[in-house]
C-alpha positions in Angstrom: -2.5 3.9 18.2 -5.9 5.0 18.5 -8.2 6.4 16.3 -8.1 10.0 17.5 -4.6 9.7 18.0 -4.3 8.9 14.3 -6.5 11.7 13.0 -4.4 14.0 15.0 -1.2 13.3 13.9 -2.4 13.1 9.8 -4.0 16.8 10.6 -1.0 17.8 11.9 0.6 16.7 9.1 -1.9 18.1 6.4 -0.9 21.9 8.4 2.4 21.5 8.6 2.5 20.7 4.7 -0.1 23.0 4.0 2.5 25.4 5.7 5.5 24.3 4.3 3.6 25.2 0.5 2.5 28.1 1.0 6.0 29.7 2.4 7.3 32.2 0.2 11.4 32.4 0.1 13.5 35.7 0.2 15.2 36.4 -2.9 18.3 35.4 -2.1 16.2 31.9 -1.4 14.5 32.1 -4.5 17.3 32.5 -6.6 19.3 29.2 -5.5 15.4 27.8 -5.5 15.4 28.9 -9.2 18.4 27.5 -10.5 17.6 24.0 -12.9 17.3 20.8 -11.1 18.4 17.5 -11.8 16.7 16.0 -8.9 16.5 12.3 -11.0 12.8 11.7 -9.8 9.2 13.7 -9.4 9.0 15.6 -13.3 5.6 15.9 -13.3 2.0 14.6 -13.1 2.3 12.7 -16.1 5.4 10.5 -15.0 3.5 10.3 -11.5 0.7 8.4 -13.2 3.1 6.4 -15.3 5.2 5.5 -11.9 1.6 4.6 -10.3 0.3 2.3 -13.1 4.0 0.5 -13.1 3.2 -0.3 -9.4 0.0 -1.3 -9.6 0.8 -3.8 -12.7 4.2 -4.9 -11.0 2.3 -5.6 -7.7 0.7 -9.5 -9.1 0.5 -10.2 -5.6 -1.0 -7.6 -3.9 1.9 -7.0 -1.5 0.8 -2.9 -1.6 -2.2 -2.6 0.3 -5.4 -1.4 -2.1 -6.1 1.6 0.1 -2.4 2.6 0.0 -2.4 2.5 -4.2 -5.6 4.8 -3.7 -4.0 7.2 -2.1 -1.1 7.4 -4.0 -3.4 7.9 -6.7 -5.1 10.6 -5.5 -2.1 12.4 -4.9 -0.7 12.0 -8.7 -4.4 13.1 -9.3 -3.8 16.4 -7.4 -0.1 16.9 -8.1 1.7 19.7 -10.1 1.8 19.4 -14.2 5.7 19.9 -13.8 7.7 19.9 -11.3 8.1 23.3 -9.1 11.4 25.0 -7.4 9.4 27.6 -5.3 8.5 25.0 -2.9 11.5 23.6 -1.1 10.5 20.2 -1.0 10.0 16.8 -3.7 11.9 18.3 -6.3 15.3 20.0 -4.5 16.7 16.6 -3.7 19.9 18.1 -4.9 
C-alpha cells in the first residue's frame, strides 16, 4: 500500500470516529447507554497508563514496534478520566 493510499484510509478513519463521538443517542438509546457497565476493561486514563507502562516493561525484547508504543501512548495521553456510556463504543462491550 502506498503512501497516499495509507493517509487516506487513516483520515477516513479519524472521520468516521470523529463521527461515531460526536453522535448523540435518543433517549430511549441513552437510557440502555446509561445503565452501569461491567465491561472488564478501559476504566479510565489512569489504568490506560498503568496497562501502557506494563507493556512497555513486559516487552524486554522489543517485539512491539517503538512507534506503535508511541502511539498507544498518545492515545492514553488524550483519553477520557473515566470511562463514558454516551459513546457507544470501548466501554459497552457488554
Amino acid at each position: 500500500m502506498g503512501n497516499a493510499a495509507a493517509r487516506s484510509l487513516a483520515e477516513e478513519a479519524v472521520q468516521q470516529l470523529t463521527r461515531l463521538h460526536s453522535w448523540v443517542p435518543e433517549s430511549d438509546i441513552e437510557q440502555v447507554l446509561r445503565k452501569p457497565l461491567d465491561h472488564g476493561g478501559f476504566t479510565g486514563q489512569t489504568a490506560l497508563h498503568a496497562e501502557m507502562e506494563d507493556l512497555a516493561a513486559l516487552d524486554r525484547h522489543v517485539t512491539v514496534p517503538r512507534p506503535l508504543l508511541d502511539g498507544l501512548a498518545a492515545i492514553a495521553k488524550r483519553a477520557p478520566l473515566y470511562a463514558q456510556t454516551a459513546v457507544p463504543v470501548h466501554a459497552d462491550c457488554h
